[in-house]
NUFI-831419 format. One line per 8 residues: number of its first residue (from 1); for each residue y, z, x negated of C-alpha. Coordinates in Angstrom, 1 decimal. Example, Ala and Ser with C-alpha at 12.3 -4.5 7.8 and 13.67 -1.06 7.14 Angstrom:
REM NUFI-831419
1> -4.5,7.8,-12.3  -1.1,7.1,-13.7
REM end
This chain:
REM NUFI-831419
1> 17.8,28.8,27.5  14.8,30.1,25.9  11.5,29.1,26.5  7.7,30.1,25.5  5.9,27.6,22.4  2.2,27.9,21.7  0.3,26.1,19.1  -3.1,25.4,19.5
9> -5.9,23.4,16.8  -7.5,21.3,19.7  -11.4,19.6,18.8  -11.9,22.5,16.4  -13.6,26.5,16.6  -11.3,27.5,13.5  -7.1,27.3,12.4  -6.2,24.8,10.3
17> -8.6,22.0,11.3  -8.9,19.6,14.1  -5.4,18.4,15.6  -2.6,20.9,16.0  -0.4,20.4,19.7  2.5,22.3,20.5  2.5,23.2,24.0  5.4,24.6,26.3
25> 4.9,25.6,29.6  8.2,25.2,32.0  8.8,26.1,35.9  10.6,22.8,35.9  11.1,19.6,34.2  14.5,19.1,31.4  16.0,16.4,30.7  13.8,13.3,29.3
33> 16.0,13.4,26.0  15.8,17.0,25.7  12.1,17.5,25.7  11.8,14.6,22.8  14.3,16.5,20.9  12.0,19.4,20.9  9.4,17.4,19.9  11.0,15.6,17.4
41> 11.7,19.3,16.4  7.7,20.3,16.8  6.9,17.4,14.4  3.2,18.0,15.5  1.8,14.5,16.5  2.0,15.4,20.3  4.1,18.1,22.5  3.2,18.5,26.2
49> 4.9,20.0,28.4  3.2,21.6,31.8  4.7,22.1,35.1  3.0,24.1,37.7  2.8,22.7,41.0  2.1,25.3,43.1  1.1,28.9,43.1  -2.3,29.3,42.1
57> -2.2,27.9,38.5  -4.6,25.7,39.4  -2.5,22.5,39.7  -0.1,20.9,37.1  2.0,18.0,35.9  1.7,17.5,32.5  3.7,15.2,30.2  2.9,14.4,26.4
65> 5.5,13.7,23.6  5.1,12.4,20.2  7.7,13.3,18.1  8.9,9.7,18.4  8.5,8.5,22.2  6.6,9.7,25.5  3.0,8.7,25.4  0.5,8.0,28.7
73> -2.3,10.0,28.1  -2.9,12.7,25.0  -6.0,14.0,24.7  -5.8,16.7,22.2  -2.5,18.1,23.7  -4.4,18.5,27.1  -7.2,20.5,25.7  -4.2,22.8,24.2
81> -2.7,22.8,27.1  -6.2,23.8,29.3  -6.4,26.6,26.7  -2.8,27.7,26.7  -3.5,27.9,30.9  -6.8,29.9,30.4  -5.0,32.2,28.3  -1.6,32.8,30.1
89> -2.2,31.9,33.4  -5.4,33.2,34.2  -6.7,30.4,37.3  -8.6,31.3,39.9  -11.1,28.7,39.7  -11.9,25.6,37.5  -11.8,22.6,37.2  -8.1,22.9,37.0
97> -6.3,19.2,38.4  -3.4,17.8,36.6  -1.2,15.1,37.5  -0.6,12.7,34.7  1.3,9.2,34.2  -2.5,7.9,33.6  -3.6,9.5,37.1  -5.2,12.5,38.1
105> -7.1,14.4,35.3  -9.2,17.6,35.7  -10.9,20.4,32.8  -13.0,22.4,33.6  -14.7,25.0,31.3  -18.7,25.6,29.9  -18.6,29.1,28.0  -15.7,28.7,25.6
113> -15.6,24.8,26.0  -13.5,22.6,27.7  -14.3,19.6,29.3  -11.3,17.0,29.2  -12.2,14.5,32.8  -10.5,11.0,31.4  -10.3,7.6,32.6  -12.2,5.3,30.5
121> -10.4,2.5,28.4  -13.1,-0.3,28.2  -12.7,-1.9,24.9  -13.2,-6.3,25.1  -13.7,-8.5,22.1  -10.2,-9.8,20.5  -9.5,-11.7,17.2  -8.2,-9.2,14.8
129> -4.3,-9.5,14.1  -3.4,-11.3,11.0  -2.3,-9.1,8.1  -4.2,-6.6,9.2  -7.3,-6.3,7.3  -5.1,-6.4,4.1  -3.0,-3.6,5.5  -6.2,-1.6,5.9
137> -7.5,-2.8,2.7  -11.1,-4.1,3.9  -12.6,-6.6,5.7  -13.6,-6.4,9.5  -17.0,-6.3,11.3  -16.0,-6.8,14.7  -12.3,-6.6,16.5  -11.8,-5.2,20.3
145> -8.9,-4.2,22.1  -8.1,-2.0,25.4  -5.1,-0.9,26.2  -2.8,0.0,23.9  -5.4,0.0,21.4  -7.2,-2.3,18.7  -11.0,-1.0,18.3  -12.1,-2.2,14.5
153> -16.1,-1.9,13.6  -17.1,-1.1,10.2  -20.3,-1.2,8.6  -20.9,2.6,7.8  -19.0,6.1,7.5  -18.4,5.6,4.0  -16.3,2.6,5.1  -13.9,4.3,7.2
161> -13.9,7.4,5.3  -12.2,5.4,2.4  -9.7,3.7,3.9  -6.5,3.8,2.5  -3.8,1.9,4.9  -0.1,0.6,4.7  0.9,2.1,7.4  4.5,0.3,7.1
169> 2.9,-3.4,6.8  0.6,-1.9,10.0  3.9,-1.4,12.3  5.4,-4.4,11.3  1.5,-6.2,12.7  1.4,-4.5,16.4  2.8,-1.9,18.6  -0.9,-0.8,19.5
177> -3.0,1.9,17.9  -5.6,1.0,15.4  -9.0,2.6,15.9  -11.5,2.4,13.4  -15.3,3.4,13.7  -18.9,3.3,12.6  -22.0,4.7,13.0  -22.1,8.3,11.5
185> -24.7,9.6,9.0  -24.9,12.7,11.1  -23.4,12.0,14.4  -23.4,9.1,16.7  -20.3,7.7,15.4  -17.4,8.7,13.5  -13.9,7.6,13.3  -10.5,7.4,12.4
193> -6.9,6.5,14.3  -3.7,5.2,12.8  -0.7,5.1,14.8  2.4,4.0,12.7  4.0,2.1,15.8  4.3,5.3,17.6  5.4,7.8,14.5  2.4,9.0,13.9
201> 0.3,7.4,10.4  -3.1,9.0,11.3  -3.8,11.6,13.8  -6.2,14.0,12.9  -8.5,13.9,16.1  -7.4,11.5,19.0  -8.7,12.5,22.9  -6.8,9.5,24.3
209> -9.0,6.9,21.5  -12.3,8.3,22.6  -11.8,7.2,25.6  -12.2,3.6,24.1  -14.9,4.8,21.9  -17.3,6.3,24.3  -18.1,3.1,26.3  -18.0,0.6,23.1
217> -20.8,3.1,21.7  -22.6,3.8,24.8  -23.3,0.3,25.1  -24.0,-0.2,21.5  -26.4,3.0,21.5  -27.4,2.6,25.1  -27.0,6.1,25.7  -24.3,8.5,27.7
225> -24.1,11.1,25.8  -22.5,11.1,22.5  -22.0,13.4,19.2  -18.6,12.1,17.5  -16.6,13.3,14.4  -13.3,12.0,13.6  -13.1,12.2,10.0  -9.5,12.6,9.1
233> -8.3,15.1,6.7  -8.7,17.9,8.9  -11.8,16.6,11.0  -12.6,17.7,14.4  -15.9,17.1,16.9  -15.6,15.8,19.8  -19.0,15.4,22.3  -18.2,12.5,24.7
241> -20.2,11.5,27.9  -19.7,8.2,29.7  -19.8,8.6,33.4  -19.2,5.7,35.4  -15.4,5.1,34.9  -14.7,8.1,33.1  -15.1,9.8,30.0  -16.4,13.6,29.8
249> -14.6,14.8,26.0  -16.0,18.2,25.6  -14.0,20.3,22.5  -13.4,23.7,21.7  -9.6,25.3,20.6  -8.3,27.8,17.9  -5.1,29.4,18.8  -2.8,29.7,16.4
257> 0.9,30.5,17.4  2.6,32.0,19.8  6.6,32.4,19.7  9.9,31.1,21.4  12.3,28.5,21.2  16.4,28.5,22.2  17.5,24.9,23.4
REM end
């Protein structure tokens, strides 16, 4: 069986930045174990996989690998996927709607920008996990968590930027993804995500972890609109809006493969 592969650089306008997704489209669903195998064999930090669920291209299931386990909601592999759509498929109309195992989630487009529709993931204060400031290598401001997540505050972008984690003593602390953040000397806030429970060390720009970050710094800033940089290696910008219960993510995509695989 042979099946179309894109790779896409999602939160980024140019190759070789932001966070890289593999995305393959089907006409129906494989077998659980198979699709991990394929994105074991990826090895980007996500794979999704799209379904369409009806004619119009307008509709889809969508379903987000790591090349370790299935995940619940992936934000950088949806933007590929949006842009994967826009570019194959051709829709209609937008915002397109896609069914998710976090609910129903929609993009819709503003020139050659993509707006990801996300539930938010309030963050509430938490103690901190022991062993895990010494795992990051500094001390903590502030400690929340949402789900699936622990949200750490730092005093400034200098902080986060020179972190230097053990990301084996991290796993063997908590199954939850760290997030950690500050204010940004030229954006709102800036960030960076470390997700050694679920394969992944550090992601280069996380969708899924802005969706905690929006309302923690919403409230901080009291505003709704935000400018954010996650300030990995690669680096990508991310504008977030908070909007009720939901997070706007708006990001741009560079495309960057196109080829096919034989399973």
């Amino acid at each position: 069986m042979d099946l179309r592969i894109y790779q896409v650089d999602a939160f980024t306008r140019r190759i070789f930045a932001g966070n890289p997704a593999a995305v393959v489209p089907l006409r129906a669903w494989l077998e659980d174990s198979l699709m991990q195998h394929i994105a074991a064999e990826n090895n980007c930090s996500e794979t999704a996989f799209i379904v369409p669920l009806d004619d119009t291209d307008e509709f889809w299931h969508i379903r987000w690998f790591t090349p370790h386990v299935e995940v619940p909601l992936c934000g950088h592999a949806t933007l590929a996927s949006a842009a994967i759509i826009r570019r194959e498929f051709s829709p209609a109309s937008w915002p397109i709607e896609l069914q998710s195992a976090s609910g129903p989630l929609s993009v819709d487009i503003d020139g050659d920008a993509f707006i990801l529709d996300f539930p938010a993931n309030v963050p509430v204060p938490a103690a901190i996990p022991e062993g895990l400031e010494q795992a990051l290598g500094t001390g903590v401001g502030e400690c929340f968590s949402a789900k699936g997540f622990y949200l750490l505050i730092l005093a400034d972008e200098k902080d986060v930027q020179m972190l230097n984690p053990e990301f084996r003593q991290i796993a063997t602390l908590t199954d939850d993804s760290i997030i950690v953040t500050a204010p940004g000397d030229r954006v709102d806030f800036v960030s960076r995500f470390f997700a050694p429970g679920l394969g992944i060390n550090e992601d280069p720009v996380t969708g899924a972890a802005h969706c905690v970050l929006t309302p923690y710094w919403s409230k901080r800033l009291s505003k709704k609109k935000l400018q954010a940089r996650q300030i990995s290696r690669r680096g990508g910008d991310i504008g977030c809006e908070l909007r009720d219960d939901r997070v706007l993510l708006r990001g741009h995509t560079a495309f960057y493969l196109e080829g096919r695989l034989s399973v």
